[in-house]
N, C-alpha and C positions, 0 to 999 in steps of 0.2 A: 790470909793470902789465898787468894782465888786461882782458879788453874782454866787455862785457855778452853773455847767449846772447842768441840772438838769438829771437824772439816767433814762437813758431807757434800758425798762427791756430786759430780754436776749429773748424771747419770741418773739418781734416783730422785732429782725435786720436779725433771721431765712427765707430761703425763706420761701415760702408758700411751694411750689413743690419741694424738692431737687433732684438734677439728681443723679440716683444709680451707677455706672461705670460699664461700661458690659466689660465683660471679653469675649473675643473672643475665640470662640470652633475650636480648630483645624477641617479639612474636611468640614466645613460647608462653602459654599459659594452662596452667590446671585446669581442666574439665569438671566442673561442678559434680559431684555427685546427686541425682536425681530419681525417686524411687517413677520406676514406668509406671504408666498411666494404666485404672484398669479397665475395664470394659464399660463400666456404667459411665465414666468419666468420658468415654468413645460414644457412648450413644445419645449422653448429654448435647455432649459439642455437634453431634449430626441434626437431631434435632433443633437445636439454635438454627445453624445453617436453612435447613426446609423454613421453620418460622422467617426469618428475617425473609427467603426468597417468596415465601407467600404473603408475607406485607407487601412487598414489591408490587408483587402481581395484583393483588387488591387496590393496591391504590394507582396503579396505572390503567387499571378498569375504569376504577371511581374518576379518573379524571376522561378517559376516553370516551365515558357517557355525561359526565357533567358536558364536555365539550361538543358533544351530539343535540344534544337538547338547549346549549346554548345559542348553538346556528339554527337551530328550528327556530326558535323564541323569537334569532334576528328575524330569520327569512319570512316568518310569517308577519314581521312589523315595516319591514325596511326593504327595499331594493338598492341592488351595490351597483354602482356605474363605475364598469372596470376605467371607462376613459378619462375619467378626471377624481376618479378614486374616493368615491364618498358615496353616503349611503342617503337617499331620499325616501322619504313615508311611503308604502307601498299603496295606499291610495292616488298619490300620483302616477305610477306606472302603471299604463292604458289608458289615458286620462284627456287622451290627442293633443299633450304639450309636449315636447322634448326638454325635459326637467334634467337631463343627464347632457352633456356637452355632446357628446358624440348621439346623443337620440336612441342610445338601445333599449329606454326604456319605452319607448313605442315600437320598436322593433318584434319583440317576442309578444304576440298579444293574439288573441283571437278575433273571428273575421263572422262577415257573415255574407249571405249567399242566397238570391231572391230566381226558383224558376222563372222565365220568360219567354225565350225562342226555341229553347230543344226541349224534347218530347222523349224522350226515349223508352222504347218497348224490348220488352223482356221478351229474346226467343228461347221455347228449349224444346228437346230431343227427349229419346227414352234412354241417353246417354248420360242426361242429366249437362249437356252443353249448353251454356248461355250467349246466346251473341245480344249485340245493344248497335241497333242500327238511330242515326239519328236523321233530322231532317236538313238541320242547318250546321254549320260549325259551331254553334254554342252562343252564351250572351254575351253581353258586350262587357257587364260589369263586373266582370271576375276580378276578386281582391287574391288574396292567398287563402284561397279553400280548399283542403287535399282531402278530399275521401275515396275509398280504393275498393278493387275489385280481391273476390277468396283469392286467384293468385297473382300475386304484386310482379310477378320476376315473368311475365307472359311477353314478349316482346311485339310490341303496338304497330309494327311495319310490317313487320312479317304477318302479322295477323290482316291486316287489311287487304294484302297483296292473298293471301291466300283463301278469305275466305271473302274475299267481294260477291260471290253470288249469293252468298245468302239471305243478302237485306236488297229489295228491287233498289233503292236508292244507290246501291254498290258502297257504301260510308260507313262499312261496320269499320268501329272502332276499338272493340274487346272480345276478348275471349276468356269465359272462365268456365274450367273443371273444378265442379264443389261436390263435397264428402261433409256437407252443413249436416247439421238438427240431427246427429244420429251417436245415440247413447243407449247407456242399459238403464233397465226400466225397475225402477223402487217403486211447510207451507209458509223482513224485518214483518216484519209480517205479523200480525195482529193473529191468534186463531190458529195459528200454522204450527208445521212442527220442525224437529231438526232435519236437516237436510246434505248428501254430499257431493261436495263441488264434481264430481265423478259424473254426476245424474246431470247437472247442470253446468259444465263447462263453458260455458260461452257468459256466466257471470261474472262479472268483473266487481273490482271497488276502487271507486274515484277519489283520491285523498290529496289533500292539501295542508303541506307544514305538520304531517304525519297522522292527520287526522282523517279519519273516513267521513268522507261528505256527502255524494250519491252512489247510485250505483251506475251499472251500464249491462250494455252486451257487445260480446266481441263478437264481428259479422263477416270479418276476414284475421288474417294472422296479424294484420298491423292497423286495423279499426275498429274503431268504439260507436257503439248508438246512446246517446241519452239523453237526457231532456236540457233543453236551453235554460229552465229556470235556475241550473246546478251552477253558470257562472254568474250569478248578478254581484252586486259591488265591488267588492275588492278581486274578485276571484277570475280575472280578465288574464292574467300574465302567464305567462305558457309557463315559465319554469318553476312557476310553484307545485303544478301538478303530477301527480305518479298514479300509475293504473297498478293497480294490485291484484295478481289471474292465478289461478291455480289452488285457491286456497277454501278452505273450508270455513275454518278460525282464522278471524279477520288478522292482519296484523301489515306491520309499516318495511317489512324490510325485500328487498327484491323486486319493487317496485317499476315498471318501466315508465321513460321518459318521453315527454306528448312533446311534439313540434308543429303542431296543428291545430286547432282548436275553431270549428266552422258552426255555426248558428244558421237557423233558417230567420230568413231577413225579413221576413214574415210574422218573425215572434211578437204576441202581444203581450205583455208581464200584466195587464190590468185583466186580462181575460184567460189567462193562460192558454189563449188559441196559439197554433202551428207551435207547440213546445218540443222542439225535438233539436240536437245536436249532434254533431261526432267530433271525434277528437282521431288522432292520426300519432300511435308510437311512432317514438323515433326509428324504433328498430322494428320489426316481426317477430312475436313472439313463437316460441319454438310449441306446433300442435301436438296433442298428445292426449292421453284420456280425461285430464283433470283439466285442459286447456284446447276449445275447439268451436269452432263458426257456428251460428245459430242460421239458419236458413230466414230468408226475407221471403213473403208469402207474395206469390204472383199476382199480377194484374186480377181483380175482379174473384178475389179470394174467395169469398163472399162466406165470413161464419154463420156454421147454423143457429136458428134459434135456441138460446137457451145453453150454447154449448159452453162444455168443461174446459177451464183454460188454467194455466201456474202460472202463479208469481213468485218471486224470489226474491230474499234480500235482507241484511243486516242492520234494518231501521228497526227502528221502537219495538218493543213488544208489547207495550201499551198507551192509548195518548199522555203523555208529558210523561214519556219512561224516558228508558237507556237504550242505548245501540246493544242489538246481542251480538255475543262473542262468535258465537256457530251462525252458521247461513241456513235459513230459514225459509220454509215452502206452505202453499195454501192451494187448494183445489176451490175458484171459481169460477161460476158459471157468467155466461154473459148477459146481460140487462138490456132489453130489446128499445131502441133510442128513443122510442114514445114517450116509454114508461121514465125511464131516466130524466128524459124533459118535460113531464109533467108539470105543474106548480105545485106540486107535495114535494117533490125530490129536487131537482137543480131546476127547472124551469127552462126561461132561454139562456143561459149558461153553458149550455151544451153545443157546440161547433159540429159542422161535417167532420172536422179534424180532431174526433175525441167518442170513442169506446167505454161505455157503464160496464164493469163486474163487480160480481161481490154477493152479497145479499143484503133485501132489504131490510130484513130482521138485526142485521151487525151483526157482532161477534168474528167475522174474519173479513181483514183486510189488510192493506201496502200503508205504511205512516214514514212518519219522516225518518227520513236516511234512507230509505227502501226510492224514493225520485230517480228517473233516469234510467231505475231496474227494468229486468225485460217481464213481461205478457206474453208468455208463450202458447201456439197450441198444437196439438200433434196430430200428423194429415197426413198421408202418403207417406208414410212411415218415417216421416220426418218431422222435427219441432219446427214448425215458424215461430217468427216476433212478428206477433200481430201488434202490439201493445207498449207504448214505453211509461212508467208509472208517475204520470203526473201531479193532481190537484183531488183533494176531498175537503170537505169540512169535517174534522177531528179526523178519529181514527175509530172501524167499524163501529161506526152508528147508527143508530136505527133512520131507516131511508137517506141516509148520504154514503152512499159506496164510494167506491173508486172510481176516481176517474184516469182513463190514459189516452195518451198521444195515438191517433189511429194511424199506425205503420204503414195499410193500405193507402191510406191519403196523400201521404209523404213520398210516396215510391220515386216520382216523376221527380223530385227535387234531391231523393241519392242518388237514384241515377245517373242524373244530368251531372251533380257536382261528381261523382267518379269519371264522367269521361272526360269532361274540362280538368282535371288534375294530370289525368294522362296524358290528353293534351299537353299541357303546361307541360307535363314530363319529359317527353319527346320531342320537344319544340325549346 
């Protein structure tokens, strides 16, 4: 016989503790436990940051100069015709066809400009003031040729009304105060040495599609002298060229823009007779010691025998070299034009309109890339441009020196085209 269990109370099978059930709150959640980051882990991540921001910068360069020398690449191949939105071989533009709908590609182009009926004589003071009286009002076949007087901003009316007595014709038509040809005193140039654009400010570099092609000289704040031979074939259309001033070490940037481009209509390319040009910034460039007017040598200059003259310029340093980096100077004497036209040396090659330096022995002279540069000589205590640097056969050869543009020849034909632009200006 078995005997009942015996009853345990309700009291003790409870737990002790019961668990209450939580009911979970929406939004609420555990915070991850995370050990803090230490320094090296901080200088990692900064790191990163400058890297990735100097990829950036790398390659937004890498493209802003691939994109730079891709428009050169165009512009030296192609002209864009904004009016019908296509680009034409740039041997077509200046070509005397209108290849662009609208014709701007004849529009921007270089001109040229033949002395005929005005004469004009240089007056000057111990003021150093220039008046330019003429005889007639000018020629008849003026295309668009601007070349200008040292100060551009002189106002042409007022000048005529006040200074009528001083040409008996009463026709003065300019007035300049010039501060030309005056520097402190220290040779592409073949024989030459390094030189700084300080000594010779008034050299300029003529570049086309970023390239330096001749040289020049500046003779006021917004004109250029250099030789006709500098535009032949392609090299007609204004907007491909930039004048490069102030520089020692050639280079492409800061360049000002030509809206001018005048030739003597005289020029013969088979002869290289009357080779001389100018060219007309857009703007004035700002004078200064590294940037300033080369003085033009008066009526009947007349150099002495044999005398010491500079050339300057970033052509060759030897025939069939490189352009040099630095601007380069040579002390040459002058070649008496007998001896220059002799049949040993050029012969009849030699023009009234062209100046022998150099030596006959070679070893220093102007080569290519150095065309266009100035021939200077130092007189009254000022530098002239007797000389623009024309034609040789090679480069310092034994009896083929240099030959240049005689500046004095030329006078009558700057002249005349600065006061028909003034003209044109005031008219």
């Amino acid at each position: 016989m078995f005997s009942q269990p015996a009853q345990v109370p309700e009291d003790c099978i409870r737990p002790l503790n019961p668990t209450v059930p939580v009911v979970p709150r929406p939004g609420r959640h555990r915070r991850p436990m995370t050990a803090p980051k230490t320094p090296k882990e901080k200088a990692s991540k900064k790191k990163r940051i400058i890297l990735t921001v100097l990829v950036v910068v790398v390659l937004l360069g890498i493209l802003v100069t691939a994109a730079y020398f891709i428009k050169q690449l165009i512009d030296s191949k192609y002209f864009f015709c904004k009016s019908s939105v296509k680009f034409i071989p740039i041997d077509k533009a200046c070509d005397g066809n209108n290849d662009c709908s609208g014709g701007e590609d004849e529009l921007s182009c270089l001109s040229s400009f033949k002395v005929n009926t005005t004469f004009p004589v240089r007056l000057m003071t111990a003021q150093q003031v220039g008046g330019v009286c003429v005889a007639t009002t000018g020629p008849s076949n003026t295309h668009r040729q601007h070349v200008n007087n040292w100060d551009t901003h002189i106002n042409l009316k007022a000048q005529a009304t006040i200074n009528r007595s001083v040409c008996k014709s009463g026709s003065v038509i300019s007035l300049s105060c010039s501060d030309c040809g005056q520097v402190g005193f220290q040779d592409r140039v073949v024989g030459g040495s390094d030189a700084f654009i300080e000594d010779w400010p008034w050299q300029v570099s003529l570049q086309q599609g970023g390239q330096h092609s001749c040289g020049g000289s500046l003779v006021s704040p917004r004109w250029v002298i250099t030789a006709a031979h500098c535009f032949t074939g392609s090299k007609k259309e204004l907007s491909r060229w930039r004048v490069v001033s102030g520089r020692t070490y050639i280079g492409t940037l800061g360049g000002s823009y030509v809206d001018r481009i005048i030739l003597n209509a005289n020029y013969d390319p088979a002869r290289n007779d009357y080779d001389i040009a100018m060219m007309r910034l857009s703007s004035p460039i700002s004078v200064g010691l590294s940037r300033k007017p080369v003085c033009l040598p008066p009526k009947a200059f007349g150099l002495p025998s044999q005398a010491s003259m500079s050339v300057t310029g970033w052509g060759y340093l030897e025939e069939r070299g490189k352009v040099s980096p630095t601007l380069q100077k040579a002390s040459i004497p002058l070649i008496g034009r007998l001896k220059c036209a002799s049949p040993t040396v050029y012969g009849s090659s030699i023009t009234q309109r062209m100046i022998c330096a150099g030596f006959l022995d070679g070893g220093v002279d102007a080569c290519q890339g150095d065309s266009g540069g100035p021939l200077v000589y130092f007189a009254s205590a000022q530098w002239h441009l007797v000389g623009v640097v024309s034609w040789g056969v090679g480069c310092a050869r034994e009896r083929k020196p240099g030959v240049y543009s005689n500046v004095e020849e030329m006078l009558n034909w700057i002249r005349t085209v600065v006061e028909i632009v003034l003209h044109e200006h005031f008219n």
